[in-house]
C-alpha positions as CSV (number, residue, x, y, z in Angstrom):
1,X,-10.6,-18.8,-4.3
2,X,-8.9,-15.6,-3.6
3,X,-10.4,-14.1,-7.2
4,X,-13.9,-16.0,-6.6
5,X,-13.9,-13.7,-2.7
6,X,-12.9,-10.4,-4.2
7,X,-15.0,-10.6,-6.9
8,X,-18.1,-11.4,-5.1
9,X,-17.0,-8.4,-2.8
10,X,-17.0,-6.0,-5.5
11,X,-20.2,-7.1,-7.4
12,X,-22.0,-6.7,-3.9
13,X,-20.7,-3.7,-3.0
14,X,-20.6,-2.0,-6.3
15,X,-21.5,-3.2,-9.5
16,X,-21.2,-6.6,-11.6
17,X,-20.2,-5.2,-14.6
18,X,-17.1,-3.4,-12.7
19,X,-16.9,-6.3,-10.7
20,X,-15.6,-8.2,-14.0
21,X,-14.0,-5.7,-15.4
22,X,-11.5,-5.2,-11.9
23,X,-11.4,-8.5,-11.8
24,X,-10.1,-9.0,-15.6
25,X,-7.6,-6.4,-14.9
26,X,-6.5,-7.9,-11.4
27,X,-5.7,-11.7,-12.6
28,X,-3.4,-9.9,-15.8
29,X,-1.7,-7.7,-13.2
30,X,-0.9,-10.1,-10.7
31,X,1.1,-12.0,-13.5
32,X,2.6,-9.3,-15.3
33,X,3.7,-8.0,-11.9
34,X,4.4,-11.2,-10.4
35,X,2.7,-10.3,-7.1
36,X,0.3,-12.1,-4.8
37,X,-2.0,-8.7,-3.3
38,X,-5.2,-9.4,-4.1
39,X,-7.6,-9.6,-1.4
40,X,-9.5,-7.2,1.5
41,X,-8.1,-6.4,5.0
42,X,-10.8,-5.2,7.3
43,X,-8.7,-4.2,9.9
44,X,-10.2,-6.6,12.5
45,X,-6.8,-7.0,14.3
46,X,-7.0,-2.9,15.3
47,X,-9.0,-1.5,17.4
48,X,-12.0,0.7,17.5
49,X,-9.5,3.7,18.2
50,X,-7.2,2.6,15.8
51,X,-9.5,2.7,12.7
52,X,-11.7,5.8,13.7
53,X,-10.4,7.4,10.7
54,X,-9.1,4.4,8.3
55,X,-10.3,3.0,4.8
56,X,-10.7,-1.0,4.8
57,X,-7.5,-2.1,3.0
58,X,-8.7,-3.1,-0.4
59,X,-5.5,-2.8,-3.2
60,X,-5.8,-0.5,-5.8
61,X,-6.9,-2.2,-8.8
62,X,-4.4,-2.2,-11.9
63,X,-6.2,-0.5,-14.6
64,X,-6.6,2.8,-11.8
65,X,-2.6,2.4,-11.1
66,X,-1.5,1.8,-14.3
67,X,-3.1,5.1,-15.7
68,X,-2.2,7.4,-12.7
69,X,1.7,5.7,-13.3
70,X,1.6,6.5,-17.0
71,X,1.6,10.4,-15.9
72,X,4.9,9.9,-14.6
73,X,8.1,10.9,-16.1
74,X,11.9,10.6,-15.7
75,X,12.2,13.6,-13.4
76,X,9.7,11.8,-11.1
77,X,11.4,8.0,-11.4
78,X,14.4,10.4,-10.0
79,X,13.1,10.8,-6.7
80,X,11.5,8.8,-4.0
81,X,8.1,7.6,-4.3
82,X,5.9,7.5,-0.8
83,X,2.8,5.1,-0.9
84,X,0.6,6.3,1.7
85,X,-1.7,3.4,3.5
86,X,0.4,0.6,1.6
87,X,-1.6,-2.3,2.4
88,X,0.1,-5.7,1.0
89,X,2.6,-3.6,-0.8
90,X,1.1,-3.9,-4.3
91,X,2.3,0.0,-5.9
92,X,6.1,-1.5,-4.9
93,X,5.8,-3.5,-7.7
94,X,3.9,-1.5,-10.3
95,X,6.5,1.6,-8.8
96,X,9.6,-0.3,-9.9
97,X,8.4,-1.8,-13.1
98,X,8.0,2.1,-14.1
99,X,11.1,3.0,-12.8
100,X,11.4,4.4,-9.3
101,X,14.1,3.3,-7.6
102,X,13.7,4.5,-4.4
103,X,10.0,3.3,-2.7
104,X,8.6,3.9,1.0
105,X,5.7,2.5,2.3
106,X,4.0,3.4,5.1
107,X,1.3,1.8,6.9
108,X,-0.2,1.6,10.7
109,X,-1.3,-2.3,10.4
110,X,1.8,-3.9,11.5
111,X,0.0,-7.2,9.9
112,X,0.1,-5.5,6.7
113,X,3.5,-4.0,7.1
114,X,4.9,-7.8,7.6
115,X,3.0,-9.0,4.2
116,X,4.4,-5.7,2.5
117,X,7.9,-6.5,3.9
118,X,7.4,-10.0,2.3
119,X,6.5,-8.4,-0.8
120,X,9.4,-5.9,-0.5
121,X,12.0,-8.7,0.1
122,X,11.0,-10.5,-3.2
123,X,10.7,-7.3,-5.5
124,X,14.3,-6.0,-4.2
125,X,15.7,-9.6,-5.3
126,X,14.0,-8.6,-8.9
127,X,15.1,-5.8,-9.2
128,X,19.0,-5.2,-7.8
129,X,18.7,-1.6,-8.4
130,X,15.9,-0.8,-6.1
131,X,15.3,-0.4,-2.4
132,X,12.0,-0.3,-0.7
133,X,11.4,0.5,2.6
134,X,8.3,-0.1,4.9
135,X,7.3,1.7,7.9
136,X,4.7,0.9,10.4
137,X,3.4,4.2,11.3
138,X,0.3,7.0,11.7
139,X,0.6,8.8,8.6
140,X,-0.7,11.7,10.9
141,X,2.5,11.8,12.5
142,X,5.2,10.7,9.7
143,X,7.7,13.0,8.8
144,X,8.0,13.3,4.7
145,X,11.6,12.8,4.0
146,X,12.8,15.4,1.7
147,X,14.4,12.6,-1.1
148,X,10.0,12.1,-1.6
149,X,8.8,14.2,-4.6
150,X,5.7,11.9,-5.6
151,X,3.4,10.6,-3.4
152,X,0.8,7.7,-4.1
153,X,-2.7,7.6,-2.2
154,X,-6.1,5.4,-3.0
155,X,-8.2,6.7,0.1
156,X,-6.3,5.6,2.9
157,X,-7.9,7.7,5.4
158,X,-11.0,10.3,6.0
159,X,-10.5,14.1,5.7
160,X,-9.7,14.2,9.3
161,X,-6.1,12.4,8.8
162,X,-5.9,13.3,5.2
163,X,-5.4,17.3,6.7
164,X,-2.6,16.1,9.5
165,X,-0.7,14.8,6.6
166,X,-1.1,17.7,4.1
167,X,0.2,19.9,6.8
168,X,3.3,17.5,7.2
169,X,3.5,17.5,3.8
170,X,3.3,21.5,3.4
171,X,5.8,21.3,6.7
172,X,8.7,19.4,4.5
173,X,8.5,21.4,1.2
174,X,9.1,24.8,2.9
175,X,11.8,23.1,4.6
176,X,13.3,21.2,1.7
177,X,11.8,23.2,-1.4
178,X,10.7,20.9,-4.3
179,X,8.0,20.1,-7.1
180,X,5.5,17.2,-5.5
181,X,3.6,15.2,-7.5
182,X,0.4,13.0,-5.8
183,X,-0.9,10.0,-8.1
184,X,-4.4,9.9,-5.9
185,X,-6.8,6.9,-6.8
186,X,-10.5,7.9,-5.7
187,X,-9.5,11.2,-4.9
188,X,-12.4,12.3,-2.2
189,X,-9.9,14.7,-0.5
190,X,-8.9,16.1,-3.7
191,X,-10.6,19.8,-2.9
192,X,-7.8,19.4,0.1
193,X,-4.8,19.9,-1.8
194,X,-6.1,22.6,-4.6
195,X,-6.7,24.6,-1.7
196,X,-3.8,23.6,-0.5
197,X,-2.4,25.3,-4.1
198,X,-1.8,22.4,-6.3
199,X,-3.0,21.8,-9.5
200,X,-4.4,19.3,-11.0
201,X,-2.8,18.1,-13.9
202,X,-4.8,15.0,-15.3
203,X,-7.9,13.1,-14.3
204,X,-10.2,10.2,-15.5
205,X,-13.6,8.5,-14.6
206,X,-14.3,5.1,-15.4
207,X,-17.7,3.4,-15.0
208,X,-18.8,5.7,-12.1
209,X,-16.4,4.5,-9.4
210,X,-13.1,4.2,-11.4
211,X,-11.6,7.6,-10.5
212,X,-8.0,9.1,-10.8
213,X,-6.4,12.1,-10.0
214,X,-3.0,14.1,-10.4
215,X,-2.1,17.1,-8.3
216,X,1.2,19.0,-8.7
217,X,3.0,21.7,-7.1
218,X,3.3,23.8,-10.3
């Protein structure tokens, strides 16, 4: 039923062919991650205040994920990886399949946060090696830990909040200098951060509304 819901929701809000396609892509990376994120949060236990400047919670669909997590490399897997508007969790699991170690979540729906802690729990019993941590927080106000060095974001917020966490961001690397690399799904803040001097380092389109980018600090 969960499938039949979030298929219907993207063939009305977007297209039926991409509709399919997602959905193809979402029942094979539910089982080859063994997760259970599928599915759209509206928010509707936050108030009007509260989502002013939020995205509705939708997971990012595999195929996007998988691409942006291909462009990752040993030096990354090293550090910590920082998942900006987590949602359910879902990028824990496709993070530790490619090898991070180390995984912080961070999201201000502490109904999410409990589902993402759930999700959490079982991927750290997979995986021995890894710890992930979730933090129920305004990513306006979180303090980037200097172990993060890649940083994952599918639209989690408008331009308003997006510049409050660039500066944070900006904040911790002249404090603790390092390479940072962003995996950004749907990038519509993207113009943020090459002003902010990053560069972009790969990017794809897929059926109009399949979008990836990378931005490093090279």
């Amino acid at each position: 039923m969960q499938y039949l819901r979030y298929f219907i929701y993207l063939a009305w809000n977007w297209d039926l062919k991409l509709a399919f396609f997602v959905l193809r892509h979402e029942i094979r990376g539910e089982k080859k991650y063994g997760q259970h994120t599928i599915g759209i949060d509206f928010l509707k236990n936050l108030n009007k205040a509260e989502t002013l400047h939020a995205s509705v919670s939708q997971p990012i669909n595999y195929y996007t994920a998988e691409l942006l997590f291909a462009q990752t490399y040993l030096e990354d897997v090293a550090g910590t990886i920082l998942d900006m508007g987590c949602g359910k969790g879902r990028v824990f699991g496709i993070a530790a399949h490619y090898g991070f170690k180390h995984i912080i979540g961070i999201d201000f729906s502490q109904t999410l946060c409990a589902t993402a802690a759930k999700n959490a729990a079982n991927l750290m019993e997979k995986f021995n090696d890894v710890n992930i941590e979730v933090v129920c927080a305004d990513a306006a106000l979180y303090e980037i830990p200097p172990a993060v060095t890649t940083i994952f974001l599918f639209n989690p917020f408008d331009d308003f909040i997006m510049r409050k966490m660039l500066n944070r961001l900006q904040e911790s690397i002249r404090r603790y200098p390092r390479n940072i690399k962003i995996l950004y799904a749907n990038p519509v803040c993207k113009k943020l951060f090459t002003d902010a001097g990053f560069t972009e380092t790969y990017y794809f389109k897929k059926m109009n509304y399949l979008e990836g980018s990378v931005l490093e600090t090279v």
